[in-house]
C-alpha positions as CSV (number, residue, x, y, z in Angstrom):
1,X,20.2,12.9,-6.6
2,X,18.2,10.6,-4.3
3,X,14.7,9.0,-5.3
4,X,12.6,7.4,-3.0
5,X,8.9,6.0,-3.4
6,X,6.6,7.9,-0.8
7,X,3.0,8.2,0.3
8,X,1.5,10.7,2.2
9,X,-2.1,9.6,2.5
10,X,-3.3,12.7,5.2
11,X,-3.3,16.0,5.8
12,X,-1.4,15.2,9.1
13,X,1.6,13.7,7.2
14,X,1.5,16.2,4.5
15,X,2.1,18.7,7.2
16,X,5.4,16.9,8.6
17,X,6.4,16.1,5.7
18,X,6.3,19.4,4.4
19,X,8.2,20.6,7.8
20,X,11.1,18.2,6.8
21,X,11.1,19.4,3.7
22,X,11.5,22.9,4.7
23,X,14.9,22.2,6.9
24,X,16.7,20.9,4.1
25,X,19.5,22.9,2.9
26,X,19.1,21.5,-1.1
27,X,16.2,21.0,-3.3
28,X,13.4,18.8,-2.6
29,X,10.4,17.2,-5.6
30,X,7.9,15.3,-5.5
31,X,7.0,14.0,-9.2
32,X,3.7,11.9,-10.0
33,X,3.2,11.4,-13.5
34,X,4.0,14.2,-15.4
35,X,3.5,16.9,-12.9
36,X,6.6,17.9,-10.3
37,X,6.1,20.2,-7.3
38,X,8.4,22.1,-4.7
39,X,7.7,19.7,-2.1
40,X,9.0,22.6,0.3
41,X,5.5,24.3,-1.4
42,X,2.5,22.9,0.6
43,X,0.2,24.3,-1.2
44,X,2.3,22.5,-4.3
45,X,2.0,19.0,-2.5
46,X,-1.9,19.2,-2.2
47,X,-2.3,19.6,-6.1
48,X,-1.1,16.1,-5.9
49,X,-3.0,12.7,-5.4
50,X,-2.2,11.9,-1.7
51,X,-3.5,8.8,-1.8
52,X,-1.2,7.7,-5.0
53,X,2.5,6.9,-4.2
54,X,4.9,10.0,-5.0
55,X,8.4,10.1,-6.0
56,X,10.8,12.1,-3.9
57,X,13.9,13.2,-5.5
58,X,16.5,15.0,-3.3
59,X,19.1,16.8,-4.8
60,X,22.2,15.4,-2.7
61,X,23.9,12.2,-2.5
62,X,23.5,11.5,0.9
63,X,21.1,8.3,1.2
64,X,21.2,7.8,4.7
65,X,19.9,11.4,5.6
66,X,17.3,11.2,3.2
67,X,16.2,7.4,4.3
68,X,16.5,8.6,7.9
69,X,14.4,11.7,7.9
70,X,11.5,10.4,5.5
71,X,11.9,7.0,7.1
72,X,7.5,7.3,8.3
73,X,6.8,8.0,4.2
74,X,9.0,5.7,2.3
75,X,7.6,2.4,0.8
């Protein structure tokens, strides 16, 4: 699994993020705090803070795709 620290901050980037999300072939979180959405659910990633950071955790090893494709969101 592969954690990053994320923040959205707009709709906009919510959005492509969201897109991302949805052409990965494994599962995709975002956790803040106690609660943890689909982060392929957009409707799941707006019952989160966008403003706070986010934790994305992937569920692959593969770093580099991860740090390449969310590159605009990571921290």
């Amino acid at each position: 699994m592969v954690k990053r620290n994320i923040v959205l901050g707009n709709v906009a980037n919510v959005q492509e993020f969201n897109r991302i999300c949805g052409h990965m072939d494994f599962d995709v979180d975002l956790t803040q705090g106690k609660y943890l959405v689909d982060a392929k659910s957009i409707m799941g990633i707006f019952s989160l803070d966008m403003e706070k950071p986010l934790e994305l955790c992937a569920n692959t090893n593969d770093e580099a795709l991860i740090d390449e494709k969310f590159k605009a969101f990571i921290q």
